[in-house]
Backbone as CSV, one residue per row, in Angstrom:
resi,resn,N_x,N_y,N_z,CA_x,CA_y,CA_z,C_x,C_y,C_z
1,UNK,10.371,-4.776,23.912,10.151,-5.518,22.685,11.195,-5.086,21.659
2,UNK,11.535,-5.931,21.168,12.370,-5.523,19.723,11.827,-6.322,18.470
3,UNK,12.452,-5.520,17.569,12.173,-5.928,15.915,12.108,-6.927,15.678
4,UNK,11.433,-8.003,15.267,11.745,-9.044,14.793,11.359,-9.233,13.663
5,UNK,10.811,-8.994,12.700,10.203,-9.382,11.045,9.690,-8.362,10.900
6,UNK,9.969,-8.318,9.281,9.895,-7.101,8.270,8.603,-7.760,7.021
7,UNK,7.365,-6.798,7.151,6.585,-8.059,6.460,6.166,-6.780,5.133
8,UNK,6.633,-7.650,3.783,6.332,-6.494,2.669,4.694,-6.817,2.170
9,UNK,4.169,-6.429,1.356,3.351,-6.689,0.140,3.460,-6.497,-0.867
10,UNK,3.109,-7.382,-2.015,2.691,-7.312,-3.104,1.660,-7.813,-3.577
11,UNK,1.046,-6.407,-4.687,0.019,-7.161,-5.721,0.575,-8.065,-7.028
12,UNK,1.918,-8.639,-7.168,2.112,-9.318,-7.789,3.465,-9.968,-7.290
13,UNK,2.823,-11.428,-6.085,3.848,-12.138,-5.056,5.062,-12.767,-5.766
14,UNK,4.912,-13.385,-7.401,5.741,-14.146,-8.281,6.873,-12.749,-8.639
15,UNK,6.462,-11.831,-9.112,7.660,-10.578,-9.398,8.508,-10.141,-8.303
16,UNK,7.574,-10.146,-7.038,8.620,-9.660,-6.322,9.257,-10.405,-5.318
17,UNK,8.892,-11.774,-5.736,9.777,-12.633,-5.184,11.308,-13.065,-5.953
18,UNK,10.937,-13.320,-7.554,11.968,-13.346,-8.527,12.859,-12.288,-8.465
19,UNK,12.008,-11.254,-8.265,13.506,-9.856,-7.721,14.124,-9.990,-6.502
20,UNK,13.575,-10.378,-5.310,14.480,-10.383,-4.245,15.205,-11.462,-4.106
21,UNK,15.125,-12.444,-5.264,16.154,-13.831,-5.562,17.566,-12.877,-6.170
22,UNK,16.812,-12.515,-7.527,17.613,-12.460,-8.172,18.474,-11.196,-8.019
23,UNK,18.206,-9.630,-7.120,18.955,-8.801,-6.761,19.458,-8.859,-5.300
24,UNK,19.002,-9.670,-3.960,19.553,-9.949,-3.218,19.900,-11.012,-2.804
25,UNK,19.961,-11.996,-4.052,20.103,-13.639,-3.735,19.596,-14.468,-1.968
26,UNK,18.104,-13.949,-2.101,17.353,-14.027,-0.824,16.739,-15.859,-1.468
27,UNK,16.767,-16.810,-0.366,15.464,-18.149,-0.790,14.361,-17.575,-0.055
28,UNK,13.176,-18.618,0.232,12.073,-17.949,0.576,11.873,-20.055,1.178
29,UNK,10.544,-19.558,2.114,9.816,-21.070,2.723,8.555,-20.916,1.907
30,UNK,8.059,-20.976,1.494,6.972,-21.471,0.589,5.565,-21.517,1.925
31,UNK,5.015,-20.881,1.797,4.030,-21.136,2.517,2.487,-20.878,1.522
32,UNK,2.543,-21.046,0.836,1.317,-21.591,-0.222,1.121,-20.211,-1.435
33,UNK,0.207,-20.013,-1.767,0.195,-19.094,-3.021,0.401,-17.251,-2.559
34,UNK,-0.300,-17.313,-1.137,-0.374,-15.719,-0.607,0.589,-15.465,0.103
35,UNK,1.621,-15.997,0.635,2.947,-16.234,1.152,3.890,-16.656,1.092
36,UNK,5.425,-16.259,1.291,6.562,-16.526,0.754,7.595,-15.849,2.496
37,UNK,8.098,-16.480,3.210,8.513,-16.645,3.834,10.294,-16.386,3.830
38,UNK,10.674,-14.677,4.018,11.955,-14.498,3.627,13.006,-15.223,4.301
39,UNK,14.346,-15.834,3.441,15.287,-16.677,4.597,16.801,-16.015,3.685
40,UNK,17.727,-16.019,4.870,18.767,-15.316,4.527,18.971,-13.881,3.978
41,UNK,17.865,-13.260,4.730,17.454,-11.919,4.590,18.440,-10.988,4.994
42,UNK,19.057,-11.430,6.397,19.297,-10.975,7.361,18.306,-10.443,8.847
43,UNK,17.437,-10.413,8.631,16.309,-10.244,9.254,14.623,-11.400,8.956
44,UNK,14.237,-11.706,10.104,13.093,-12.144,9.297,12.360,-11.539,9.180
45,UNK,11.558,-12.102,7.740,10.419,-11.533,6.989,9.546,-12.543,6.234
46,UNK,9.067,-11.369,5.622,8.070,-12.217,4.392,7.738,-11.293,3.216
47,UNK,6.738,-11.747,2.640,5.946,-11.269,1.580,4.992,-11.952,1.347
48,UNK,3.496,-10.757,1.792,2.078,-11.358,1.532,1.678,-10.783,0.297
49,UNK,1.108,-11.812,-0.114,-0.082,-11.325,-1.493,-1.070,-10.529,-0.881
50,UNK,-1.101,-9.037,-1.703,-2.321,-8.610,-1.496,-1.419,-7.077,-1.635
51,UNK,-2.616,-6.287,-1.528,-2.646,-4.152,-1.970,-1.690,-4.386,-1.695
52,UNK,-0.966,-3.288,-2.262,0.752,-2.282,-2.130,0.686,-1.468,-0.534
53,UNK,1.288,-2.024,-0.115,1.208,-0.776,1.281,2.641,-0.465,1.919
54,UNK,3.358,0.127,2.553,4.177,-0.082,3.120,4.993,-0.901,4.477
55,UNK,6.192,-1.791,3.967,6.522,-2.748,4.672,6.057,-2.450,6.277
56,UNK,6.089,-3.590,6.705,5.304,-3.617,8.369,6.130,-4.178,9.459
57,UNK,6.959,-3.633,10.283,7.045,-3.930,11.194,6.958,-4.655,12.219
58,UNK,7.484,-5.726,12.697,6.624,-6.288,13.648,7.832,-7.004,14.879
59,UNK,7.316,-6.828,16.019,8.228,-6.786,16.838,7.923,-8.310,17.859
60,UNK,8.059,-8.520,18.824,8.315,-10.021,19.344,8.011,-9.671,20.736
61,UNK,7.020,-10.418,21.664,7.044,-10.431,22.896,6.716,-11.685,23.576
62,UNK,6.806,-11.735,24.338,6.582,-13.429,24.751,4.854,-13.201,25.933
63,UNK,4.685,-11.767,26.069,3.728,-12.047,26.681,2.103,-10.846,25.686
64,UNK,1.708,-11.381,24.769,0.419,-10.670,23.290,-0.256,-9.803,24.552
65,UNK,-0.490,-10.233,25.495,-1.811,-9.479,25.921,-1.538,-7.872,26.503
66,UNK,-0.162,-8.268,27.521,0.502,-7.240,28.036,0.850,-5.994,27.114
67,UNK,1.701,-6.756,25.896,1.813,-5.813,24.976,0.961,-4.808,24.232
68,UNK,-0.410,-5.413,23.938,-1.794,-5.101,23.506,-1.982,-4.050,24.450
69,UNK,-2.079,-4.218,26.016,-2.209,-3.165,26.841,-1.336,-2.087,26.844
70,UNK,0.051,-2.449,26.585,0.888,-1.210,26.661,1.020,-0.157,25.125
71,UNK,0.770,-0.430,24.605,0.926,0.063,23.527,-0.847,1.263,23.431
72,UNK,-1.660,0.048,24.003,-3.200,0.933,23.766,-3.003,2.532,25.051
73,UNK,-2.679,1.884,25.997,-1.928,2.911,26.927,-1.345,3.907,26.624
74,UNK,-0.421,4.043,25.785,0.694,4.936,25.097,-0.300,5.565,23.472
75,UNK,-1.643,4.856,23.506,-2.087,5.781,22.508,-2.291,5.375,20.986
76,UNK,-2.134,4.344,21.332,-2.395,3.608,19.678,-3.604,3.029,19.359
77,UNK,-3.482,3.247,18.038,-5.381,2.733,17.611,-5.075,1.120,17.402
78,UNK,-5.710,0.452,17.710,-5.445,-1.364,17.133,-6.298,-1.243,15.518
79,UNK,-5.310,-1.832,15.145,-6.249,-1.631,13.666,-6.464,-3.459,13.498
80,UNK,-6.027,-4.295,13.989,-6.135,-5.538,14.121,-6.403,-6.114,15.128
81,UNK,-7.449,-6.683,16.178,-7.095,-7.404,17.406,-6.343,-8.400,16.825
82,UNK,-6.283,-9.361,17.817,-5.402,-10.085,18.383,-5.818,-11.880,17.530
83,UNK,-4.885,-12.032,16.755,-5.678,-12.844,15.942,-4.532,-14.397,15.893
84,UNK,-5.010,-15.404,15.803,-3.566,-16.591,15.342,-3.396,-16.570,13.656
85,UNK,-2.176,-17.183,13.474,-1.523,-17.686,12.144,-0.892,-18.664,12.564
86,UNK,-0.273,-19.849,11.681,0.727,-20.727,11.819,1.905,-20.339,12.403
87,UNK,2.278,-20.507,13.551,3.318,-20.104,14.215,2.903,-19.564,15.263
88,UNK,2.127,-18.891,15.573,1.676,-17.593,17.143,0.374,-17.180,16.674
89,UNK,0.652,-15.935,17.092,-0.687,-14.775,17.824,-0.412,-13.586,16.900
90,UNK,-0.394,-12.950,17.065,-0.289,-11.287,16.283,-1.370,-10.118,16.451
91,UNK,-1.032,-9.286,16.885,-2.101,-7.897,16.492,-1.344,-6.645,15.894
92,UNK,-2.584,-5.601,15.269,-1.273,-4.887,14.565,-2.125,-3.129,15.160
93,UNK,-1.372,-2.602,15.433,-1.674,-1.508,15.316,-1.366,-0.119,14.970
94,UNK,-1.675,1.272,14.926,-1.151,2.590,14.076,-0.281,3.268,15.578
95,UNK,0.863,3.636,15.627,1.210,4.511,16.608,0.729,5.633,16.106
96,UNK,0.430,6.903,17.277,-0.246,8.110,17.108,0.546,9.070,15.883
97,UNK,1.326,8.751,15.460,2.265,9.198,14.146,1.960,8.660,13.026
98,UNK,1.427,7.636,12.994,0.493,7.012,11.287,0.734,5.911,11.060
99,UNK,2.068,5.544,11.841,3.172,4.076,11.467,2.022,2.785,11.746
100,UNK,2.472,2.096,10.917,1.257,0.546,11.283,2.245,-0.019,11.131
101,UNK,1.882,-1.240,13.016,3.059,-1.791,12.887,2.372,-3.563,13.599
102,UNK,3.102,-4.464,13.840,2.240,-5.439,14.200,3.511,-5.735,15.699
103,UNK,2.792,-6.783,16.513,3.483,-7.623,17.333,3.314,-8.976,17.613
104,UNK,4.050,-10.148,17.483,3.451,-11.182,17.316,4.065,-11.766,18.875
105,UNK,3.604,-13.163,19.245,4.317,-14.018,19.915,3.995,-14.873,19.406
106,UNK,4.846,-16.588,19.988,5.015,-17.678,20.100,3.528,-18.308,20.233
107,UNK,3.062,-17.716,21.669,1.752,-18.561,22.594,0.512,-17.549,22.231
């Protein structure tokens, strides 16, 4: 699996969207009031409304379930099953080091 989207938060989505316009001349896809969809990032991302936490990780596989298994294997807590959004699938979980990280696919 590799990296694919970098997902931030904010408790205030309008500020820190106007900053990543206006200090990294980033646009965004509009995906309604709790989401903002980073473009010309260099990477994809986003920014959800909601608590301050640190940016999240999230990596790409084409097969959710396998991944779900390998990762629980190697020791990780799921702090999310396995849930849809517009676009795919996603689950997120803590590696045994603290990191919370997610993995999404397509199907």
């Amino acid at each position: 699996m590799k990296i694919d989207y970098l997902e931030f938060s904010s408790p205030d989505l309008p500020a820190t969207k106007t900053f990543f316009a206006q200090a990294f001349g980033w646009r965004f896809n509009d995906y309604g009031p709790d989401y903002q969809e980073l473009a010309d990032a260099g990477i994809g991302g986003g920014i959800a409304s909601g608590e301050m936490a640190p940016p999240l990780v999230i990596l790409k596989t084409d097969d959710l379930e396998a991944a779900l298994a390998r990762v629980s294997a190697a020791g990780a807590e799921i702090t999310r099953p396995i849930f849809a959004f517009p676009g795919g699938r996603r689950f997120q979980f803590r590696e045994p080091g603290g990191t919370e990280m997610g993995v999404w696919s397509e199907t």
